[in-house]
Every structure is written in structure tokens, then in C-alpha cells.
Backbone as ProteinMPNN parsed JSONL, in Angstrom:
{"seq_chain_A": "XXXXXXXXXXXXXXXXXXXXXXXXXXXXXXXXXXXXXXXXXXXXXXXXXXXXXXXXXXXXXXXXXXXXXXXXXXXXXXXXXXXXXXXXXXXXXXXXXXXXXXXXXXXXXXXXXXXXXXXXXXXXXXXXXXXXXXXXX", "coords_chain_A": {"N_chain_A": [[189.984, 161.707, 31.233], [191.147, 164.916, 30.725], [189.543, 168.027, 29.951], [190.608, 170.738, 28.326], [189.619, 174.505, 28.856], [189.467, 176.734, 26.374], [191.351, 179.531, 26.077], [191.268, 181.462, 24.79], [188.55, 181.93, 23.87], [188.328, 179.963, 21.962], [186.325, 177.267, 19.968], [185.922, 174.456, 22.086], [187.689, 171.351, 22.141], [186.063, 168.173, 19.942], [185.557, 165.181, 20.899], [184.89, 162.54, 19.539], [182.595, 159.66, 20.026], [183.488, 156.61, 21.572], [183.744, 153.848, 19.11], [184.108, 151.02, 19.304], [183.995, 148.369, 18.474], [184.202, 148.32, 15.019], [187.068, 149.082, 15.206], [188.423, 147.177, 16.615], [187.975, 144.634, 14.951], [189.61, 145.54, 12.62], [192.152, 145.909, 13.693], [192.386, 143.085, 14.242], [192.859, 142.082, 11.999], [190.548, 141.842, 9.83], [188.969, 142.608, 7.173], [189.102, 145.256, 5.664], [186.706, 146.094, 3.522], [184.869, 144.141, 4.521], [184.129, 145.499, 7.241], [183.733, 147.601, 6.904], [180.847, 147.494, 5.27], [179.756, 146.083, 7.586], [179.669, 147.987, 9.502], [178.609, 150.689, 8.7], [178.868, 153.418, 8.887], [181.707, 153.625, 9.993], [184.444, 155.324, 10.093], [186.92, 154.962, 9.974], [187.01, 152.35, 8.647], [186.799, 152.721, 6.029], [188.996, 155.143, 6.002], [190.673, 153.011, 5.687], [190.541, 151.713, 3.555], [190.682, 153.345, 1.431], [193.284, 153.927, 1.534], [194.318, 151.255, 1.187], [193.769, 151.532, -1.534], [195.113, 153.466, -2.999], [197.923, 152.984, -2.327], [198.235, 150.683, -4.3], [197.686, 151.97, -6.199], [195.343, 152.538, -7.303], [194.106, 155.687, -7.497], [191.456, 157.035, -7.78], [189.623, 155.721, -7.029], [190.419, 155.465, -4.06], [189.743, 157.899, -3.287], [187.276, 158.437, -3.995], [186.391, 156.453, -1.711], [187.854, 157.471, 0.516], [186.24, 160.472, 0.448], [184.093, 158.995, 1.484], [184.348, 158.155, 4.251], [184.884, 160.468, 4.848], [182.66, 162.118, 4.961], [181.435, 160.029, 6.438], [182.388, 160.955, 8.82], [182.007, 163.327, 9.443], [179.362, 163.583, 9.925], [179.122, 162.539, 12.097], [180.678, 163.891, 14.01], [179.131, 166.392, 13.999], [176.989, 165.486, 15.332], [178.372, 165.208, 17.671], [178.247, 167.446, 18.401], [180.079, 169.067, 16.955], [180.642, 172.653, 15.671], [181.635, 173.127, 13.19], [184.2, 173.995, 13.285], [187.213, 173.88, 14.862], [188.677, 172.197, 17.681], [189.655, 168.764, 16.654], [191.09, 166.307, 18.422], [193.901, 164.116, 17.369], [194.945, 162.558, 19.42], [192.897, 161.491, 20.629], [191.783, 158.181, 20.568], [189.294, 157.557, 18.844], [188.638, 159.949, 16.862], [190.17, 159.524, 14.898], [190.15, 157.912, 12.764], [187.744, 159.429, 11.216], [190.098, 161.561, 10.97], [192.118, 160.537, 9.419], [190.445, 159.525, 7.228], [190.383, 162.233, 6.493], [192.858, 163.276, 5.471], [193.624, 161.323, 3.499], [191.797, 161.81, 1.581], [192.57, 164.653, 0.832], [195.534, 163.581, -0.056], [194.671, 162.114, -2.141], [193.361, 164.125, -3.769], [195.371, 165.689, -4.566], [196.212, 163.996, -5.791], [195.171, 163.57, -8.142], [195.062, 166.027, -9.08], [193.48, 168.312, -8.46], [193.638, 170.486, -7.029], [192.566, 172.823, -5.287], [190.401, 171.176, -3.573], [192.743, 170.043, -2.232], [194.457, 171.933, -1.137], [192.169, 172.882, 0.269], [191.459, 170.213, 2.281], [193.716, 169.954, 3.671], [194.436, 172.014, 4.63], [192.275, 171.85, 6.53], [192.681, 169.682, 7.85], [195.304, 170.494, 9.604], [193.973, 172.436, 11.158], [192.235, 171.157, 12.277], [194.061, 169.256, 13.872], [197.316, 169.395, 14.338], [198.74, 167.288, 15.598], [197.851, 165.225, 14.078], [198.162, 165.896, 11.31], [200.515, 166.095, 11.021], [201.296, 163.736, 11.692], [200.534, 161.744, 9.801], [201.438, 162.755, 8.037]], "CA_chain_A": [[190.541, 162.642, 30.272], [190.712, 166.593, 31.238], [188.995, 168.782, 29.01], [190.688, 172.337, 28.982], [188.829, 175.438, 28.019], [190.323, 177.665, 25.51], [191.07, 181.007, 27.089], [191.113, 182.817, 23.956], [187.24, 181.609, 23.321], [187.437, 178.882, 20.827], [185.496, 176.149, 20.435], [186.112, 172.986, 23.181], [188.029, 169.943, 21.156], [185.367, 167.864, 19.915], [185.707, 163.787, 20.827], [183.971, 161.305, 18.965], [182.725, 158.574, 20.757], [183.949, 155.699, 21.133], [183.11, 152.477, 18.53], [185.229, 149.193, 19.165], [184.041, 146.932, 17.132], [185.355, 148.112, 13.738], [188.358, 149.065, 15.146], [188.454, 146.179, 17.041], [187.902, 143.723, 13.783], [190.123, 145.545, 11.748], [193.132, 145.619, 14.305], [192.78, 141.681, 14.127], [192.95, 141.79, 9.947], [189.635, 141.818, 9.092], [188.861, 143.246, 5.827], [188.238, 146.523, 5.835], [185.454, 146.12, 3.058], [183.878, 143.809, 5.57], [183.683, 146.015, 8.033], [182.704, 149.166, 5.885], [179.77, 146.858, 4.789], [178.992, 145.817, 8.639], [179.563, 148.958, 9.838], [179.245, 151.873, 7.186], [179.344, 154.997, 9.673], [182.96, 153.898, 10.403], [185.285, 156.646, 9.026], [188.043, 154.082, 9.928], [187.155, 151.167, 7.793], [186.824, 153.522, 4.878], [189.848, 155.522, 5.699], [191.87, 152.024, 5.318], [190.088, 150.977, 2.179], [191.258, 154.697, 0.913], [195.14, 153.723, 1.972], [194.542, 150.22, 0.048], [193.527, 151.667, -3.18], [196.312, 154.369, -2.907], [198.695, 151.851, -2.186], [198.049, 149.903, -5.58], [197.65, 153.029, -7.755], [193.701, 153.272, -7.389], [194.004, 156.82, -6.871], [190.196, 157.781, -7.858], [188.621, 154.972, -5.524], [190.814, 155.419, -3.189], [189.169, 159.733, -3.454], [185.692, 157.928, -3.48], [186.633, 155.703, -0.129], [188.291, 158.863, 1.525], [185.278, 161.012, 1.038], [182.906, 158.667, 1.97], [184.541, 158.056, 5.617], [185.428, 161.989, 5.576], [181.493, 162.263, 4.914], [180.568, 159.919, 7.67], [183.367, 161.384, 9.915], [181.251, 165.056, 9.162], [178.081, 163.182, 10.283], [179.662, 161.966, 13.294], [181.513, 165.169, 14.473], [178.124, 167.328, 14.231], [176.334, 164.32, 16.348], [178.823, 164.873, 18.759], [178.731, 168.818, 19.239], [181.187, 169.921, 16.601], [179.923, 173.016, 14.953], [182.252, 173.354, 11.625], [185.805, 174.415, 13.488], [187.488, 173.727, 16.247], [189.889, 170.728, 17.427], [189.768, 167.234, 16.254], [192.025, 166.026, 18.415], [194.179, 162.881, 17.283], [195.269, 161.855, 20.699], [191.466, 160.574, 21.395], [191.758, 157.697, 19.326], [187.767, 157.653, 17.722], [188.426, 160.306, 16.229], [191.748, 158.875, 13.937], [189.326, 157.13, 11.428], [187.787, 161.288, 10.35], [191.122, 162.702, 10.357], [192.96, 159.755, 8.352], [189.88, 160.084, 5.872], [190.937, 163.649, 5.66], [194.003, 162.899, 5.031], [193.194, 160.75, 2.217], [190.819, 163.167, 0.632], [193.722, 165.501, 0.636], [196.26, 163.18, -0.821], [193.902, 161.489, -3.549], [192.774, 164.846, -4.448], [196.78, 166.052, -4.944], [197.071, 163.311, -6.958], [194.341, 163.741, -9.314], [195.476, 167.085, -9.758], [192.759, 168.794, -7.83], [194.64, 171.373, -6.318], [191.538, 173.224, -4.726], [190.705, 170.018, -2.815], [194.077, 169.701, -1.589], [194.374, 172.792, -0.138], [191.081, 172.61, 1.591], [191.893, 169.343, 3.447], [195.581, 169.969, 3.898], [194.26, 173.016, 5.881], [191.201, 171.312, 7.467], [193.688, 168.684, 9.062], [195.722, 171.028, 10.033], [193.092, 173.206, 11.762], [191.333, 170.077, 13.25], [194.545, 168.595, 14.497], [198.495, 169.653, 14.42], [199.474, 166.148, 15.514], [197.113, 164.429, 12.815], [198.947, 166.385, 10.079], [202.577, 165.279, 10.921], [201.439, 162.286, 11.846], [199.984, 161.667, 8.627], [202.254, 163.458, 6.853]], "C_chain_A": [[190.135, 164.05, 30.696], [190.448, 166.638, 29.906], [189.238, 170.185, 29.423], [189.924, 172.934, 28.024], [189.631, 176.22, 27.611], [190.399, 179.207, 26.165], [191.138, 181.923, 26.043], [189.566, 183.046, 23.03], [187.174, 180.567, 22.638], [186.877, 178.128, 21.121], [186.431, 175.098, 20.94], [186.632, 172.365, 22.045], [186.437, 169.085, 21.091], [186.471, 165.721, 19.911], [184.952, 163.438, 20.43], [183.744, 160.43, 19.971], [182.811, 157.473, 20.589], [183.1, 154.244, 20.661], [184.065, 151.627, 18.491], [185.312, 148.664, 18.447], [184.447, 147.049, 16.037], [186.29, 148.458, 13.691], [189.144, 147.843, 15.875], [189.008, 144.659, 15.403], [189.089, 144.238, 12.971], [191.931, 145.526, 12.595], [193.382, 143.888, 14.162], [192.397, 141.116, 12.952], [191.657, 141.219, 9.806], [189.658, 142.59, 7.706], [188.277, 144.248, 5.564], [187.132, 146.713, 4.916], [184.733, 145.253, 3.846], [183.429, 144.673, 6.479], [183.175, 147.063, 7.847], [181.295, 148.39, 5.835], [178.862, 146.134, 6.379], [179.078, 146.827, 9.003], [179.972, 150.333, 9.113], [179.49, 153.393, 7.965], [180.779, 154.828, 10.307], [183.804, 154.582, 9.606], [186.844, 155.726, 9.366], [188.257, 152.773, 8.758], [187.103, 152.172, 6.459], [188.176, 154.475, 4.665], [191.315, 154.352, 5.218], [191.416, 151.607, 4.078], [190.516, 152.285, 1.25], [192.8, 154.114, 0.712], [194.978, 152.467, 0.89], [194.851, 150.835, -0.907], [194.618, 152.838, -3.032], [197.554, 153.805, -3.103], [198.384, 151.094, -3.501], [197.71, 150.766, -6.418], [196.192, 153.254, -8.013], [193.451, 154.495, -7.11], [192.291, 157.272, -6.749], [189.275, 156.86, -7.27], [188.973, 154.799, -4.592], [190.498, 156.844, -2.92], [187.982, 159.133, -2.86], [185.695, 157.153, -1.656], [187.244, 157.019, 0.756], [187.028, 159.672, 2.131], [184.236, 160.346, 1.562], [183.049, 158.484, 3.577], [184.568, 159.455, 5.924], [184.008, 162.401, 6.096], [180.8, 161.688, 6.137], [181.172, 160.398, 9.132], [182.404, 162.934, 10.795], [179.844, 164.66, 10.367], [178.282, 163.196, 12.154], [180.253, 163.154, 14.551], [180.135, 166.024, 14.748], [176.953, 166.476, 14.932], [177.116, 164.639, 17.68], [179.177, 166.554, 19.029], [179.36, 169.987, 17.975], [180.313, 171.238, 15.947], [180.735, 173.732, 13.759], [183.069, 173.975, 11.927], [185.949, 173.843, 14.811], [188.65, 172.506, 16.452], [189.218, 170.008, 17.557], [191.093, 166.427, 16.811], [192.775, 164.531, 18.164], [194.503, 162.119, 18.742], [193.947, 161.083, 20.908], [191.204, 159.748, 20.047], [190.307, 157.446, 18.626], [187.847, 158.304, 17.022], [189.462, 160.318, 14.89], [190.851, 158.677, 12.584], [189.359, 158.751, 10.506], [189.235, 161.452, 10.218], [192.185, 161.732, 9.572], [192.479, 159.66, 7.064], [190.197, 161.386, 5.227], [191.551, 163.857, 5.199], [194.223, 162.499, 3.665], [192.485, 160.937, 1.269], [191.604, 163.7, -0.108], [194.597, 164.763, -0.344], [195.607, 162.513, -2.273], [193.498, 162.465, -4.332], [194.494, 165.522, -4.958], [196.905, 165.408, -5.958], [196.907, 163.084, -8.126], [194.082, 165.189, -9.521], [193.825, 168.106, -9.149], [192.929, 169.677, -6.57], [193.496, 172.193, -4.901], [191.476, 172.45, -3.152], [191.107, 169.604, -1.618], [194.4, 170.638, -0.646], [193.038, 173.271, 1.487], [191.452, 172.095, 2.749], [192.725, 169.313, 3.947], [194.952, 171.121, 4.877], [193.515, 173.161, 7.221], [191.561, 170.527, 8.036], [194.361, 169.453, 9.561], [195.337, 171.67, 11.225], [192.561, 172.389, 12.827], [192.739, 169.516, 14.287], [196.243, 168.433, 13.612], [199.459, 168.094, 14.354], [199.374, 165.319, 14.281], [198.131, 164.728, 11.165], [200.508, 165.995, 9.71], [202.424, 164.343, 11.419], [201.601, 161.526, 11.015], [200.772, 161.781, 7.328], [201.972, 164.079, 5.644]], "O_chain_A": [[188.972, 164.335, 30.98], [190.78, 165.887, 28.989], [188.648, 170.814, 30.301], [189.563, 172.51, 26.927], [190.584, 176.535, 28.324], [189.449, 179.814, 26.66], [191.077, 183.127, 26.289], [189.332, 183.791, 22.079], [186.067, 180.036, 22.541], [186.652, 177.912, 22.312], [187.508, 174.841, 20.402], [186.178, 172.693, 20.949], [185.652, 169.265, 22.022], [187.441, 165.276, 19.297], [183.891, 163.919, 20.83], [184.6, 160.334, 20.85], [182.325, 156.999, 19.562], [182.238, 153.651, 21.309], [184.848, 151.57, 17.543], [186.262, 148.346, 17.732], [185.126, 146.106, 15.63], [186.884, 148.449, 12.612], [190.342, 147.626, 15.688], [190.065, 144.088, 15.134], [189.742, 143.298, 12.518], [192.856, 145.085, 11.913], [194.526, 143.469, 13.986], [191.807, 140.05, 12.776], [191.635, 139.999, 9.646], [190.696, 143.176, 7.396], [187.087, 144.301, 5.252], [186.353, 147.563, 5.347], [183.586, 145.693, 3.925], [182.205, 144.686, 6.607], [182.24, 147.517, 8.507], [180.505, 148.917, 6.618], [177.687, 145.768, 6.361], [177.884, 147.111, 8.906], [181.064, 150.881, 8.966], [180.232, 154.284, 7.55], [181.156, 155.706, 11.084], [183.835, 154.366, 8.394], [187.849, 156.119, 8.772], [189.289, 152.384, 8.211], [188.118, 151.799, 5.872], [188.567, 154.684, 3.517], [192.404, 154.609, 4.704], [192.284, 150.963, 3.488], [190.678, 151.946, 0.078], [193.275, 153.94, -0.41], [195.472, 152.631, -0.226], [196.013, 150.862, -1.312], [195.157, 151.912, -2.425], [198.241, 154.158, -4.061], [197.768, 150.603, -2.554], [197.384, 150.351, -7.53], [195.828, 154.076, -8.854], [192.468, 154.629, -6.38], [191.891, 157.8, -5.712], [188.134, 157.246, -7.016], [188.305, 154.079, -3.85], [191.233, 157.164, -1.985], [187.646, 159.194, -1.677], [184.99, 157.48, -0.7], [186.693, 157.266, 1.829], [186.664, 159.763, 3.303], [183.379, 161.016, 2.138], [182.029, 158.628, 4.251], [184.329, 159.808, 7.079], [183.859, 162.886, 7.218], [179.946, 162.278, 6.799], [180.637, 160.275, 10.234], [182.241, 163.341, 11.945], [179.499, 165.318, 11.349], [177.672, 163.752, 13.068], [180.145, 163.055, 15.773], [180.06, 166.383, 15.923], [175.877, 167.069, 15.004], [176.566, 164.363, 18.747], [180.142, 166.918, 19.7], [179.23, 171.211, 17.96], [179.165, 170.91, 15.651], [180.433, 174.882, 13.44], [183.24, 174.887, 11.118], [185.1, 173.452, 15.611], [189.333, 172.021, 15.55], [188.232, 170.083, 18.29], [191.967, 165.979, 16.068], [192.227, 163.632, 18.802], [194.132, 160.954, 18.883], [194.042, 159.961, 21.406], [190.733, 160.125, 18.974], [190.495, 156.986, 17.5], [187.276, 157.918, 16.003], [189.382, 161.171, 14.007], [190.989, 159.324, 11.545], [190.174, 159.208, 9.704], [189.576, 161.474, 9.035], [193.156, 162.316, 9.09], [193.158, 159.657, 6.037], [190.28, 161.675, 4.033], [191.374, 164.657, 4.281], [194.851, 163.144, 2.825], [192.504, 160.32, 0.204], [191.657, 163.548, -1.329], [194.536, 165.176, -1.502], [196.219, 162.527, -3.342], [193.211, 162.181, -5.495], [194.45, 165.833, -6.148], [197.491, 165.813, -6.962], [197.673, 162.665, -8.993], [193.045, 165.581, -10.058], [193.207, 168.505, -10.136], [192.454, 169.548, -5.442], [193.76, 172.04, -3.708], [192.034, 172.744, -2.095], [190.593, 169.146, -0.598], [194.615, 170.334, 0.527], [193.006, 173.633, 2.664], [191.713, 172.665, 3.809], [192.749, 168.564, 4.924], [195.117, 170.892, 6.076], [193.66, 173.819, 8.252], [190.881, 170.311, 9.039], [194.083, 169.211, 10.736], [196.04, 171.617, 12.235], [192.429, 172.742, 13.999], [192.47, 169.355, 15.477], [196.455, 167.702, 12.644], [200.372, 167.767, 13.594], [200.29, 164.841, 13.612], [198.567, 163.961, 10.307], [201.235, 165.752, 8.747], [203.463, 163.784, 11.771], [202.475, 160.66, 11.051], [200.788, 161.257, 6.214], [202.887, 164.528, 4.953]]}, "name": "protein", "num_of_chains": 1, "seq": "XXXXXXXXXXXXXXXXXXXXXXXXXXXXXXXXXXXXXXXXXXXXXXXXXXXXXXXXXXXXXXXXXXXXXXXXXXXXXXXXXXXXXXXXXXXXXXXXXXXXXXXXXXXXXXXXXXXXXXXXXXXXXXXXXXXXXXXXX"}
């Protein structure tokens, strides 16, 4: 993978590094509360347990499951360099899990009328990652 440098100064993209196994398990339908519960620093198994409860109208534990992957996404990102801007890019898939929790921050907080929130993360996906945002939608 090249790594270009920004020529107008910003900060380098930040990659996560890569964890298999709970994307591994949950690609072959595991249960994403299993794998939250074997592996709780995954911001993937938490961003799909977000999408569940969203998906069935749990909007406010599907907020709680968002931030808690966005939270270990945060952890994860400043382990690996980031220092609070810069790109998140989706193409390097480790870092999908964070920016699908963000995602799901964003939309759970829209939906519980938490406008603030919404604009935050809607701008902090954006910022982190162009593709992530229209990927996401």
C-alpha cells in the first residue's frame, strides 16, 4: 500500500491495524454480540450490533452500541498515530468498523432528535473519509 504525503501539510491518513478474527467470525454469521463479548475493542462487532438495533426500531441501543465501537474506534485511532483530524481512510478495510460506528452515532443521534450530535458525526465522517460518507450514506 503507498502512503502519499499531503503537499498542503496535513496530517498522513491514519490506518488501523489489522484484526481478523472478528471480522473474520462475523463474515461467517457469527453473532455480533458474541464477538463484541470476545472481542470488545472491535468497533466492527459493535458497529453491526448498532445496524441490528436500528433495523428493528431500537434506536437508543442501537446510539449506545454506536458509541461504544465509535469510543473504541477513538482508542484505536490514537494507538495508531491519529492525533484528532486527518484521514480515516475507508479503502483500508480495519478501519470500516470506526467509521460505520460513526455512522451510526450520527444516524441514531438524528433519530433521537439530537441534532447537535448529528451534525458533529455527519461532519466527522465526512472529514475522516469522503468515500465512508457516500458509502454509508
Amino acid at each position: 500500500m503507498a502512503i502519499h504525503k499531503d503537499l498542503l501539510g496535513g496530517p498522513p491518513p491514519t490506518h488501523l491495524p489489522d484484526d481478523p478474527e472478528p471480522r473474520e467470525l462475523l463474515a461467517n454469521g457469527a453473532a455480533p454480540a458474541d464477538v463484541a463479548a470476545k472481542y470488545p475493542t472491535s468497533s466492527l462487532a459493535w458497529a453491526q450490533l448498532a445496524d441490528e438495533a436500528f433495523e428493528r426500531g431500537s434506536v437508543v441501543e442501537s446510539y449506545a452500541y454506536a458509541r461504544t465501537g465509535y469510543h473504541r474506534g477513538l482508542d484505536s485511532l490514537r494507538r495508531a498515530g491519529w492525533k484528532g483530524h486527518g484521514p480515516v481512510p475507508w479503502e483500508h478495510e480495519p478501519n470500516r468498523g470506526f467509521l460505520r460506528a460513526l455512522h451510526g452515532l450520527a444516524r441514531a443521534a438524528q433519530s433521537i432528535g439530537e441534532q447537535e450530535e448529528y451534525e458533529r458525526c455527519s461532519g466527522f465522517l465526512r472529514d475522516s473519509s469522503q468515500t465512508a460518507a457516500a458509502t454509508l450514506g
